[in-house]
Structures are given as C-alpha cells and as structure tokens.
N, C-alpha and C positions, 0 to 999 in steps of 0.2 A: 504494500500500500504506500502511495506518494507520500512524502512527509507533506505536513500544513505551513503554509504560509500566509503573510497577511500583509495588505498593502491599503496604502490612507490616498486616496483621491479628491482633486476637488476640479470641479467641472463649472469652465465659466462659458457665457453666453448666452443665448433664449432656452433657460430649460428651467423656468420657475412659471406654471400656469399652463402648460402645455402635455400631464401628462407624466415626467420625467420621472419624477420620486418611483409613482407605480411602475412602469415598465423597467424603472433599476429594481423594486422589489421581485417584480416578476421573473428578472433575468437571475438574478441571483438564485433566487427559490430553486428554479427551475434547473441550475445549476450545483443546486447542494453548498451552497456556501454561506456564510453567517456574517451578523454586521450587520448595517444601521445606514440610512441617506437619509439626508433632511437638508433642508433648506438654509441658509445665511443672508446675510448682508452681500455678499463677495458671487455667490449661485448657488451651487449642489455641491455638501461634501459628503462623501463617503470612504465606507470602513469596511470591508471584507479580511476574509480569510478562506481558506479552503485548500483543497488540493492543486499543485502546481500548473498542472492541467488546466485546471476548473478557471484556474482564476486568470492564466492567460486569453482561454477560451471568451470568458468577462469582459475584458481589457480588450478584443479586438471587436465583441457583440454590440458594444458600448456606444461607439461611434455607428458604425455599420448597422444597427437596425432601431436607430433612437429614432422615439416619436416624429411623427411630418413635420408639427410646428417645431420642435425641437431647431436651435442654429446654437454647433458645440463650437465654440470660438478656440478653447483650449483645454486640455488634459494634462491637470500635473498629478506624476504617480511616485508616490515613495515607501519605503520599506517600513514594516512594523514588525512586531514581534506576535506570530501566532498565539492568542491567548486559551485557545480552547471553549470558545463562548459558542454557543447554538441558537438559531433560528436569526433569521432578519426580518428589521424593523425598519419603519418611518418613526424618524424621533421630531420631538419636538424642535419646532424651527428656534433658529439661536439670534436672537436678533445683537447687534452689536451699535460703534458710533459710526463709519462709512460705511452707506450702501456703497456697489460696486457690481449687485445683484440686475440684469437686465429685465425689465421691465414688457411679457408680450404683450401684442398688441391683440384687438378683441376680434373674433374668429366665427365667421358664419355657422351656422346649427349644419350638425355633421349628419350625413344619412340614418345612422341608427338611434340620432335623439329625433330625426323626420317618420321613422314607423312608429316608433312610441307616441308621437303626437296623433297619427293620423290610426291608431290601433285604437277599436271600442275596448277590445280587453284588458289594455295599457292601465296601470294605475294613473301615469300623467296624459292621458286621451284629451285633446285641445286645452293642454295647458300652457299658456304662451310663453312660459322661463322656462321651458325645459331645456336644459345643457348636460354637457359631461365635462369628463378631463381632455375630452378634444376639440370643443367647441363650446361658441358663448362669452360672456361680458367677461374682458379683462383689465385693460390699462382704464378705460373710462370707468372703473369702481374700485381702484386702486390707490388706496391713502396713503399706505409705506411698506415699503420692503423688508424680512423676508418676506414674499406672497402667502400670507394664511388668510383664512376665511375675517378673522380676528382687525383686518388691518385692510379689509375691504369694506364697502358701503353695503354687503351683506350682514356685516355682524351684527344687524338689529333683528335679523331671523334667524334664529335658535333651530337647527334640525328637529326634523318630528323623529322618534326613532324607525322609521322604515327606512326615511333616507340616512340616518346615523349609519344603518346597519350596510347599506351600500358602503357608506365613504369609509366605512371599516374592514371591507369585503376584498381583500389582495386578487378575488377573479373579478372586481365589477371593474365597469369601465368607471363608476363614477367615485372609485378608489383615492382618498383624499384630493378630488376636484371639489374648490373651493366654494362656486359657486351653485353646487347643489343644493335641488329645493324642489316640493311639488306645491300643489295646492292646498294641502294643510298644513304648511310651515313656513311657505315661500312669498314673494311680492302677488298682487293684485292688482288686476285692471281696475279701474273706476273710469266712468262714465255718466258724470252728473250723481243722480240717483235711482238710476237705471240698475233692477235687477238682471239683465244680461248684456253687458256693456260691450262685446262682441257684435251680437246681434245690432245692439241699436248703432253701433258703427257702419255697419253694414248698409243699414238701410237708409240711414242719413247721406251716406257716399250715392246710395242707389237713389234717390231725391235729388242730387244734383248739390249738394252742400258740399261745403270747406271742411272738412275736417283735423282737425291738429292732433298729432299721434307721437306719443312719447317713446323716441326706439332707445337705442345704443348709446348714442353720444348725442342725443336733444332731440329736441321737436321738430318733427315734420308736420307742411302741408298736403293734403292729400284732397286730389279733386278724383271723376273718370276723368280718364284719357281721352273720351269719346265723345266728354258731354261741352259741346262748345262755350254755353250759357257758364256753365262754371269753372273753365277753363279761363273766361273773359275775365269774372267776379274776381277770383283769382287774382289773374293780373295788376286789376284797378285797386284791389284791396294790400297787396303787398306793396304796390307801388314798386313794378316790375314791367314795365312795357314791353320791352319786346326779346329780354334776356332769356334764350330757351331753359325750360323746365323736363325735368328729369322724368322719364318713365318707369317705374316697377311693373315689369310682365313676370306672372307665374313661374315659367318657365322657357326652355330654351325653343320649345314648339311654338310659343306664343309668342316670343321675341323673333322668330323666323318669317310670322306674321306682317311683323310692321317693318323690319330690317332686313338687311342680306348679311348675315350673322357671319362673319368674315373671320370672328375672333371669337368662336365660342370657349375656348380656354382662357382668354381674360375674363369673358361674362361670366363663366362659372369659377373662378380663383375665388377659393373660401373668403377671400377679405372684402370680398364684396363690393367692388368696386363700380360707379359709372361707369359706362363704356362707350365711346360715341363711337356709332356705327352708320353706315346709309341707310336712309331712310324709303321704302318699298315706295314705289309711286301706288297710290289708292289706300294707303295703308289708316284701317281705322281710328285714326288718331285726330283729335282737334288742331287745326290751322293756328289756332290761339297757343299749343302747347311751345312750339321750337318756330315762332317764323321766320323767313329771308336767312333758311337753311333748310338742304337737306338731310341732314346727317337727324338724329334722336338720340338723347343718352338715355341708353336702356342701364337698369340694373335689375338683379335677379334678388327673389328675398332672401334675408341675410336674417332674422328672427324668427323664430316661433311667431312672434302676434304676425310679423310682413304675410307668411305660409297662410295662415290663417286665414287673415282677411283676402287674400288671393286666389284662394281656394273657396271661397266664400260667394265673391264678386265675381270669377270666371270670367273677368276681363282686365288690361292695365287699369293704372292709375297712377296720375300725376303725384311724383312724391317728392317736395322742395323743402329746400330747409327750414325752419320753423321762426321765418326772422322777418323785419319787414324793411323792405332798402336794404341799408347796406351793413346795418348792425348785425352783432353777432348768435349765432343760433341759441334760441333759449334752450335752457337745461333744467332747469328747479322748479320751474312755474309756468303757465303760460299766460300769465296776467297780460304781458305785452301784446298778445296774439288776442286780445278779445276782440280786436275789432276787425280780425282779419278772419279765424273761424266761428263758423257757426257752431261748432261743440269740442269738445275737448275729451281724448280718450288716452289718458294718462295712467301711470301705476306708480306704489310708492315705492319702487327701489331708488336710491339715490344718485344720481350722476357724479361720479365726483370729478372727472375732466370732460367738458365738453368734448366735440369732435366731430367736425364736417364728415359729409360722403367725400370719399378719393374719385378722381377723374382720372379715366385711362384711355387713350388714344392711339391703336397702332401698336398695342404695347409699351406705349411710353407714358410713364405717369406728367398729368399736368396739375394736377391739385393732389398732394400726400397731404393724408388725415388718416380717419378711421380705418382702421386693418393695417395700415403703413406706418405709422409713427406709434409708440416712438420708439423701434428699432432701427439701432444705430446704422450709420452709417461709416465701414476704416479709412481712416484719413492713410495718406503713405508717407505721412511723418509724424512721428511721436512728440507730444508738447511736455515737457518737465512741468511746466505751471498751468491749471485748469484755465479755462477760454468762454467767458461765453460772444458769438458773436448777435449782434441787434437785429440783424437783418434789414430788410427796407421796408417805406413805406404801406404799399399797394402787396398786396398779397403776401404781407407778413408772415412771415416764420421765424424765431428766432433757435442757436443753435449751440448746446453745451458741451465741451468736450473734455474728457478725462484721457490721458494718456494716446490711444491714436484711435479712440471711441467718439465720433460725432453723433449724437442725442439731437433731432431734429425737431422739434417739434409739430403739433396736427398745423396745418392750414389755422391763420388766425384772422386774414381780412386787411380790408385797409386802418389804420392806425389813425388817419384822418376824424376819422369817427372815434368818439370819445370811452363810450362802451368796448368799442373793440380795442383800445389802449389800454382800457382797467385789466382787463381782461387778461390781455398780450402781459402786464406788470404781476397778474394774479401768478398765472401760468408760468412764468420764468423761477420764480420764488419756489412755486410746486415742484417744477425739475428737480433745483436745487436741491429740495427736500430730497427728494424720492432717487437721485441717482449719488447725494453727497458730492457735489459738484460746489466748494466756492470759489467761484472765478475771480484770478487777478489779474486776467487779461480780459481786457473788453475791447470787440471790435465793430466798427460801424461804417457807413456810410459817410459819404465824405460832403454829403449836402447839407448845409447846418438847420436845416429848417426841419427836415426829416424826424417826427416822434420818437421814433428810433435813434435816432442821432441824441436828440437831447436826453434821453433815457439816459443812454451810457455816457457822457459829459456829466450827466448830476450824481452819478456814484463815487463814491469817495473809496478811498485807499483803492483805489485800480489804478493799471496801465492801462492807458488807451492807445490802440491801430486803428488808424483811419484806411480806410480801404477804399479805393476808388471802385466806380458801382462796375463799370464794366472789366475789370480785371476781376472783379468779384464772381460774376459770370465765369469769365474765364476758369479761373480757380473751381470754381464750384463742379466742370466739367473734367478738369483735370484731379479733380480727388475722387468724385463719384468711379472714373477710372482707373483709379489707382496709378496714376502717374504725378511725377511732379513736374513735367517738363524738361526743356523750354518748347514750345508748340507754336503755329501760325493760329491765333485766334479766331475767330469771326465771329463777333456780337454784334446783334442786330434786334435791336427791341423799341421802345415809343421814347425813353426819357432815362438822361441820366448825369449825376455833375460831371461837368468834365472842367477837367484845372485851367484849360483857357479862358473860362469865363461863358462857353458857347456852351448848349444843350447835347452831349453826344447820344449816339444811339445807334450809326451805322461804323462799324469800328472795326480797322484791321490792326491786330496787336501783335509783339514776340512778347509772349507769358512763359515765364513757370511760377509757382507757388508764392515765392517770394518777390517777384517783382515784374513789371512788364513796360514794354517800349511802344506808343503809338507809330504805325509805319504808314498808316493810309485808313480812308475813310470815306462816304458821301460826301462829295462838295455842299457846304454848309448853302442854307437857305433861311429865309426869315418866316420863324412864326407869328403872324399876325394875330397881336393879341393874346399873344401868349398862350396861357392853359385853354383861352376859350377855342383855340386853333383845335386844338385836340377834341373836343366836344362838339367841333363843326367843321368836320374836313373837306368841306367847300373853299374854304380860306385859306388851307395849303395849297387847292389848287390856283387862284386866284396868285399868292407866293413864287409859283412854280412859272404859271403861265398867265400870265395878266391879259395878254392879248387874244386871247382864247375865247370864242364867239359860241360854244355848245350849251346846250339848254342850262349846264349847270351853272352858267354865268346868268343868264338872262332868267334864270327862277331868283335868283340873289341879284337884280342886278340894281336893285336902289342899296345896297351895300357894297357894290363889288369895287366900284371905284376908290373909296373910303380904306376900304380894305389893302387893296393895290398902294395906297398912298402912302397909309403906312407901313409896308412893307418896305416900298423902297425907299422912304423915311428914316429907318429905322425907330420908329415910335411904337414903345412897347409892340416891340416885333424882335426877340433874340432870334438868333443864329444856331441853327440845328443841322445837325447831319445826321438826325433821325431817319430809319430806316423804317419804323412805324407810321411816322409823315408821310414819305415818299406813297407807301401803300394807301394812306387816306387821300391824297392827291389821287392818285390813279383811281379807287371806290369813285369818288363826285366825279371824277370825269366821263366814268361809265354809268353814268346815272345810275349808282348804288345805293350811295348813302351820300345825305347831306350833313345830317345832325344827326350824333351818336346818342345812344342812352345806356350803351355799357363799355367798358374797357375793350377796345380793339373792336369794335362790332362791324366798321366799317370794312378793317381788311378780312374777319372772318366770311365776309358776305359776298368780298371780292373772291376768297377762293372759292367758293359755292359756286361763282358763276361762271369760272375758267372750265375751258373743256381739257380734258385730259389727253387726248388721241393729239393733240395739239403736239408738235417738237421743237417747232424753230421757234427764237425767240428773238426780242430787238437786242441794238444793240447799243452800250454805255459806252460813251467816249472816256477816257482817262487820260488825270494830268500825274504821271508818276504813278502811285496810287491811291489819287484822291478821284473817285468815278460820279461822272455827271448825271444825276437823276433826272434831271430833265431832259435828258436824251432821250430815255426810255419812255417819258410822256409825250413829247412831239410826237416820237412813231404812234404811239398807241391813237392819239388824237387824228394822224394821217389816216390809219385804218379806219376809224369812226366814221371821217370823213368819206373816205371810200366805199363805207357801204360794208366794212368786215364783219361778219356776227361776231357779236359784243364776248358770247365765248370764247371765241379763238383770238379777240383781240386782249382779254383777262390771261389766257393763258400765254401770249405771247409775252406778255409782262413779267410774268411770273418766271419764265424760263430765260428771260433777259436779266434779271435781277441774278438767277441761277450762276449763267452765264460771266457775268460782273465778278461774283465773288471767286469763281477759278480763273479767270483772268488775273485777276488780282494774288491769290494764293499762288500762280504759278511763277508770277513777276517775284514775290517776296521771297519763294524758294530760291530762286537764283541771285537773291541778297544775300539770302541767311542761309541758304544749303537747308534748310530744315524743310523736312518731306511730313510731318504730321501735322494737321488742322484741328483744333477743336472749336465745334460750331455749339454757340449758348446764345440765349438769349429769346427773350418773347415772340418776337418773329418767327421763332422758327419751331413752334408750334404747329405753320404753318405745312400740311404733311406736303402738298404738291411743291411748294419749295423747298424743303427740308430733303425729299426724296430727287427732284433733281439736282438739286446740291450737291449734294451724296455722291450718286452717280457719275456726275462731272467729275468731282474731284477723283472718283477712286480711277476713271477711267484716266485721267491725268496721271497718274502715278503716286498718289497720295493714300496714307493713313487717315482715315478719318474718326474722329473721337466725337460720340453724341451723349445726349443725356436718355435714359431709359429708366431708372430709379427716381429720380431726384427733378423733380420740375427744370424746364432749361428758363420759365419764367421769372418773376423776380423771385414766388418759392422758393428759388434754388439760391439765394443769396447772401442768407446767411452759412450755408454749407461754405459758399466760398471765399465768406470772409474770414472761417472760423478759420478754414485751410493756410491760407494766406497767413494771420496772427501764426498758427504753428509754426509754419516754415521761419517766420522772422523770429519768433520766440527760440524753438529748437537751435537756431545757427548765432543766436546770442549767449546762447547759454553754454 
C-alpha cells in the first residue's frame, strides 16, 4: 500500500460562487482522500492527504475538470505532513483584513434549475429564485468577501430545513450554493396587493401597460413587443424618442422569428447578454420599439421570473432599463418609475450592486455590466502600488487594480447626470470594500471639467496620472491584448482633450502603455457651436461644406448662413478632427439625420443605410498624414448629385474612410517599421467599418489588435488609463 501524503493548496481566481468548494468535495470523496476547502479573503484553500496516486490524480482533476464558471488564475501547492485524519469537509469560511478573493459575476438559471421550474412534481414548480451552485444572483447581492450566504443580501432568509438539507447534501447540486431558497424560506414576488402577482403581470403586459419588473441588477420596463400603443407610451413616458429598446424573446425559435440569429452562441452565453442582430423584414415587432435601424437587440431570459413571464405571454416583450432619460437604473424602489409604469412587480431580495444588461455585437462587447463585470481583467504589467483609474465622462466605468488584476466595473452612464455621479462615488468605495483595493495611484482624464477628473483631483494623499483620453483608448486595447506595445494606433471616436487646445477624435498615434506620439490625424474643422454641433449634425455639414445647395441646407436654411459665419469666424466654433463629426457631416448630407437625441445616432443610422455588396470607396487626399475629410464628402455629394442610391453612396463612405486609415497605417509603417495597428475607439463600433478596416489592413501586411472583451467605447477607458498608470508606476518603481 502507497505510503500517505498531504499537500496545502490554495487556489486563486473565479472559484468562490461558482460551485468550487462542492466539486473539490466531490473530487476528493470520490478519490479517497481527507481534508477540508473552504473559502478566504485571498479564494479557495485547501488541505488533502491521501495516497500518492490519489493525490497526484487530485492535483491534475483540479484544473482539468473544474466547474464552467470556474476561471483558476493560479495553483500554489506545498508539502504537509500526513496526519492521518479521515473524511472531507467544507469548513467554515475564514474571513481575514485583505480580500484578494475574486468576486463572480451573476449567471443565467442553468437547464436543470429550468425542469425544476417548469416540473408540476418539483417542490420549486414556478418559483421564480430558483438557482443552484451553477446559476443565479451573485456579484449584485454580494456585500463582502469570503462568498457565504452570511455576507450576501440573502442573509435575511434563514433556510427552511429541506433546503438546509440540500446545501448539506455533498450529491446535491445545491451543495453549499449560497443563494438557495424555495418558497417557504426564500424572497417573494409582490405585486400591489394582488394574490397572484405572476398572473396579474401577465395580464396587465397583455392590456397593453408598462410594467416595471424587478430582475438581477434593477428594474426593468417591460411593454409587448407587438403592441404599438404601448411601445409609443413607453417612449413618451421614459422620455426616450427614438433610442432603440431591447427585446426579451422566449427562446432561440422565437428570436429566429424576428432576427437572422447569426450569433446564436452569444444569444445563449449564460451571462445573458443583449445581442444586436438583423432585424427579419415583417418581423412582429413595433416600428416604435428600434426605429431608423435594422438590427433588434434581442436577449434570451436570464431568471426564473424572465422564463416565466415568457412562457406565460408566448410572445416578446420590450425589456428597458428601469430608468427615465438618462439617470441611473433603479435598484431598491421604484418610487422614480411611478410615472412611467403602470404597476410594479417587484420582490424583497435586496440589490446590493446595481447592474445594467451587457450589449454584445458580433461578438464584441459594447456595454460590460451584468454577467461581465466584475471579472477582472490581466493587465501585462504588474503595479507595486494599487491604481484606481476614473475613467470618462459619457459611458463611465471606473477601474481598480491590485497587482496585474484590473476590477472593471458594470457600465455606470454619463457622470453628467448627478444621480449617476453619486452612484459612480457609491460604487468605487464598494470595490474598494469588496476587492481591498486602496488606491494611491489615481488616474484620469486629462479634461478638467470631466466629473471624473475632479473626482480624482479632490482625493487626498494620492498620486495622480493624467492620461490623455485617446492614448487611453489606445492603452485600453493594448492591455485587453495582453500586449504593451509600441503599436500604430487608430482612434477614432466623437470627442476628446487633446493638448493643443483642439477637440481630437480622428487620431493616428505610436502607443505603448507608457506613452505615445501623435503622427497624423483628420485635418481639423470647426465645430459650430460647439457641443450643440454634436446634437445637430447638420452644422458639421454646413462646417464641412458651406457651399453645399442639398435639401439639408435648405431644410436649415434660415440658420445655415449664421452657422457658416461662425464657422469661419471662429466664434464659439473649436477645431476638431473628430472622426465622429466627419460621420455626422456625411448622416445630414444623406438626408439621415438632422438632430440627434442619442449619443452617435446619426452615424448609427448612417450604417443602417450603406449597402454592403458595395466595395469601392472614395477617396481622402492626404497632407503627410493629416487626411482630408472633406474629400470624402465632395465625392459622396457628387454621387447625390448624380443620381447614386443613397446606399451605395453610404457605403462608399464608409469604405473610403476604411480606405484613409490603411493609407495612413501603411505610410506610418514605413516611418516607424512597426507592422501592428490597434484600432479603439467609439467609431469603431461601427461593424461595416471596423470589418473593412480589418481586412484592408490584414490584406496590407499588418497585425491587427481589436477590442472583443472590453468596450472599444469610452467603457473601455478606464481599463486604459488604469494600464497606462501601471506601466508609469511599475518603471518608476
């Protein structure tokens, strides 16, 4: 017989809320070996012994068949002395003073908590918490680390003993999952004072009402999909014109219905993400729900109660955040929402971190929140001193780092808005809490006006790194990679400081981590009017081309001159080489858009209406590599002229703009000898640019580095400042 041996493990990364504990009791068991896991501050430590065999056998099952949510970052194993002890346990979690334990995120209802729901013989038969240790609420009822029930916003229900005896049962699946519960021990629907608050949702949706629905991470609104009248209410009641609204369909038959399901493995990715997909022509959907696009963001249900009420209704429904404009989604109450729904189908568990839907496009995330955050993201530099960075304004994130661990936070909104500022300050402090993170490197944005900016200026005993916004892109594309450079950049998004004093936005850069060099960009233009330019992208055309005689002059034309004036005035009119501009110029001149009422609507609307089959595109004159955007609008204005469908004169744009940035990329390699590009930036959201981009460059000869994790938007901004702060931090130290 082998002699015994015994080895002390401790296991870091997403393995606290995922299942882990059980599947290491299980393997052990199953193994013959003795010892103890349990949870810390730091993740999973454990304790075996057993025969030599057994426990190498251990040591390689470990990694190799660990839970799905499971992500093992590292394995340290070192020797103990055999003590002769028998049987294995889940011991009590150890809590200490630094967490260091990661934090999962919360995880779609898994197939066999969906037969228990939809089973008559099921003890949980339409109970809408149903979860196990493989699915259901985590980060958003998460107060402190280690992950026990105790230190969740569950600890106000007390198991009934049938589920005790699961969560004590080494064969259940619901084997110390924390957030187990039925209906007589667990949260509760309420709906007014309705005895079946289910049902009366149901039929109130089936009425044509608003209804606000408390899921995961806050309130949603929910109409039908179908029913126009309250798809409209809706809109005027959120005070949401014409920003499209998300679909919840049943399932992926029903999503096939309205879309050409292109990406049925993002739509079913347990984190439950939006997915924008095309939109079916005839497809049952209200005109009111997504208009001036084709695409729909479907998503699939991610709850027990979404299952329900879906299975219920047998058709979509509209499901929006729970907010009204542009403040942040409630969470605790929906007092703000009175005047938006007509009834309220809430439950008392407690939210304890809010958390937007994530947006996914193509496989690339454009919105990280719920199911995404807040697992980390590895920087490819390690920081000696914690970091937090501020991030930006408009689609805030802000982003904590310990060691070469970046902590991203959900999606928090624009910072503009004062609620979502409290918020943004609540949520920084909670990190803090939860991952033991105090930052004495603070990094930000280099515009002084920026909420974010003065955030981190008003802390005391920090270092502060200013980070210019579009290197911050850059950065942020080059960590998500795991590279640190040096790279040919291209950033191209609506607004950004730049050190001249001009607005940048269309930007060719040499970046790595720690620093970067402007080499070229859009030849700058005037915004008339400043921010209102942006909200009225008629007046970058006007900028662009004053002499310009197409309807979109003469719809504005008791402004147009005024505008023209001070353009070339320079009166309140700065200087941009905004790449987001240029695309609003192009929208009004193809009779798209005059006046926006969301971030970028103009050019999202402009890709909607390019044709794809399209290949050739105009062409940008360049000085060096500063490229003429009004090159690209003269031609397109030619074709208007001529009589070209307005498709193929969208897509010629598109592909000229493509066009521009490998012209320019292949000029800079013969500067700089560097053969890799990283493309960041809000623009390139854009898929029909973003994919011929791509393609040009690789066809050039080039490496191309994207964003696929991490927003290439502003989202991704604080990842790249936090990167940046490292690289200057690490090589100071």
């Amino acid at each position: 017989m082998s002699a015994r041996v015994g080895r002390k493990l401790r296991v870091a990364g997403v393995v606290q809320g995922v299942g882990f504990r059980p599947f290491v009791h299980r393997l052990a068991s199953r193994l013959r070996l003795s010892g103890q896991v349990g949870n810390d501050v730091e993740g999973v430590f454990i304790e075996i012994e057993g025969t030599q065999e057994n426990v190498a056998e251990f040591l390689t099952a470990l990694c190799r068949d660990a839970p799905p949510r499971a992500r093992i970052d590292r394995v340290q194993v070192s020797e103990r002395p055999a003590r002769g002890t028998t049987g294995f346990r889940i011991s009590t979690s150890r809590a200490g003073t630094r967490p260091a334990a990661l934090v999962p995120a919360d995880v779609g209802t898994c197939a066999d908590c969906l037969r228990e729901l939809f089973d008559p013989a099921d003890r949980r038969y339409r109970y809408p918490f149903v979860n196990c240790a493989h699915c259901g609420p985590r980060y958003t009822i998460v107060r402190a680390v280690p992950y026990d029930r105790a230190r969740t916003t569950m600890a106000r229900f007390p198991m009934c003993a049938a589920c005790r005896a699961e969560y004590t049962d080494a064969t259940n699946r619901r084997f110390h999952a924390e957030p187990t519960c039925c209906s007589g021990c667990g949260p509760r629907l309420v709906l007014g004072d309705s005895p079946d608050p289910l049902g009366e949702a149901v039929a109130r949706l089936a009425e044509g009402q608003v209804l606000a629905v408390k899921g995961l991470g806050g309130f949603h609104l929910a109409v039908l999909a179908a029913h126009p009248a309250a798809a409209a209410v809706l809109r005027a009641r959120k005070r949401r014109p014409d920003k499209p609204f998300a679909v919840m369909v049943a399932d992926l038959r029903q999503a096939a219905e309205l879309c050409e399901v292109d990406d049925a493995e993002a739509l079913s990715d347990p984190r439950g993400p939006i997915v924008l997909l095309p939109r079916r022509a005839g497809a049952p959907v209200s005109e009111a729900v997504a208009p001036g696009t084709n695409e729909l963001g479907l998503l699939l249900p991610y709850t027990p109660l979404h299952h329900l009420l879906l299975r219920e209704l047998d058709e979509p429904i509209v499901l929006t955040s729970g907010n009204v404009s542009d403040e942040p989604i409630a969470h605790r109450h929906a007092r703000s929402l009175g005047e938006v729904a007509d009834a309220v189908l809430t439950h008392d568990r407690p939210i304890r971190s809010p958390a937007d839907d994530s947006v996914v496009r193509g496989g690339r995330v454009l919105r990280r929140a719920r199911g995404f955050a807040p697992e980390p993201v590895s920087l490819p530099v390690r920081t000696p001193r914690p970091i937090l960075a501020c991030g930006a304004e408009l689609k805030n994130t802000f982003c904590l780092v310990r060691d070469e661990r970046a902590f991203l936070s959900p999606h928090l909104g624009d910072l503009s808005d004062h609620a979502t500022f409290t918020r943004f300050a609540t949520t920084v402090e909670h990190f803090g809490r939860l991952f033991g993170i105090t930052p004495r490197v603070v990094a930000h944005d280099l515009h002084p006006d920026y909420r974010s900016t003065r955030y981190a200026t008003d802390l005391a005993g920090v270092d502060l790194v200013g980070v210019q916004h579009h290197h911050a892109h850059a950065a942020s594309c080059l960590a998500e990679n795991g590279e640190k450079g040096p790279v040919i950049a291209v950033v191209f998004d609506g607004t950004g400081y730049g050190p001249d004093g001009t607005i940048w936005g269309g930007e060719f850069l040499v970046a790595d981590l720690a620093g970067y060099r402007r080499i070229g960009h859009l030849k700058p233009v005037p915004m008339p009017g400043g921010a209102t330019a942006i909200r009225q992208p008629w007046r970058m055309a006007a900028a662009y081309l004053p002499e310009v005689r197409l309807p979109v002059a003469r719809r504005n034309e008791s402004r147009w001159g005024p505008v023209v004036a001070m353009a070339r005035n320079g009166v309140n009119a700065p200087l941009t080489s905004s790449a987001g501009r240029l695309f609003d110029a192009a929208a009004a001149l193809l009779d798209v858009r005059d006046v926006i009422t969301y971030e970028g609507q103009a050019a999202v609307e402009l890709e909607q209406r390019a044709d794809p089959s399209t290949s050739d595109g105009y062409r940008a004159g360049t000085e060096g590599l500063v490229v003429c955007g009004e090159d690209l609008l003269r031609a397109l204005v030619a074709d208007l002229c001529a009589g070209v469908d307005p498709g193929v004169v969208a897509a010629r744009f598109h592909n000229g703009v493509a066009d521009a940035i490998v012209a320019c990329c292949t000029a800079a390699r013969e500067e700089t000898g560097l053969t890799s590009v990283a493309l960041s930036g809000g623009v390139f959201q854009n898929a029909l640019l973003l994919r011929r981009t791509v393609d040009g460059l690789r066809r050039s000869g080039f490496r191309v580095l994207t964003h696929r994790r991490v927003p290439p938007n502003d989202g991704g901004i604080s990842l790249g400042q936090a990167a940046v702060a490292a690289a200057l931090v690490s090589c100071a130290s």
